[in-house]
N, C-alpha and C positions, 0 to 999 in steps of 0.2 A: 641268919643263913642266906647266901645270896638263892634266886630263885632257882637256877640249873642245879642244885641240891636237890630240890624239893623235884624236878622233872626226873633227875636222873633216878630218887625213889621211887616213885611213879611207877619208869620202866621197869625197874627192877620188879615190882613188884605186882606189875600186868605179865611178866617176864612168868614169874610163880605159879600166876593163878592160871595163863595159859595150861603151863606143863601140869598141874596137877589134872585140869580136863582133860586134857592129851591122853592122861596116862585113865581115864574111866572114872573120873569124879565123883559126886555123887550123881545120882538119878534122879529124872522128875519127880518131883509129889505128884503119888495119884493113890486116890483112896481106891479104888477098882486094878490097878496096875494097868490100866490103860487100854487093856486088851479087849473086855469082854461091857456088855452094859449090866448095869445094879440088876441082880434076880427080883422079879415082883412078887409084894405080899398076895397074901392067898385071897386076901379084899379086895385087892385091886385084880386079880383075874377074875375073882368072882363078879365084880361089877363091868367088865369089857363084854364078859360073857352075856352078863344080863342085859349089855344096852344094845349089842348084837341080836342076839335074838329079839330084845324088843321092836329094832330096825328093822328088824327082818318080816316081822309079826305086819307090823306099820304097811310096809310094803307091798306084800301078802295081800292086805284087804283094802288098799289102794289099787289094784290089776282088775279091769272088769271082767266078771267071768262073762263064758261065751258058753 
């Protein structure tokens, strides 16, 4: 086949894939739906909480008292 064959396929058929976008394609992958962040396990609040308060603790009796 000469090559303007193979071009004029091509367009056709970027020609397709446009209008199928056009018309609401598919949608991103997202395992979240993009919107919101992942909810955290109850371990991982429970260890934020504990390195907070430990920082805090730290902190605490680092301040000279007066």
């Amino acid at each position: 086949m000469p090559s303007w064959v193979y071009l004029f396929r091509l367009a056709e058929a970027t020609q397709e894939l446009m209008a199928y976008v056009e018309r609401g394609g598919p949608k991103p992958i997202s395992v979240y739906g993009g919107r919101c962040w992942p909810r955290l396990t109850v371990n991982v609040r429970r260890g934020a909480v504990f390195a907070l308060a430990l920082a805090r603790l730290v902190f605490a009796a680092s301040v000279p008292r007066t």
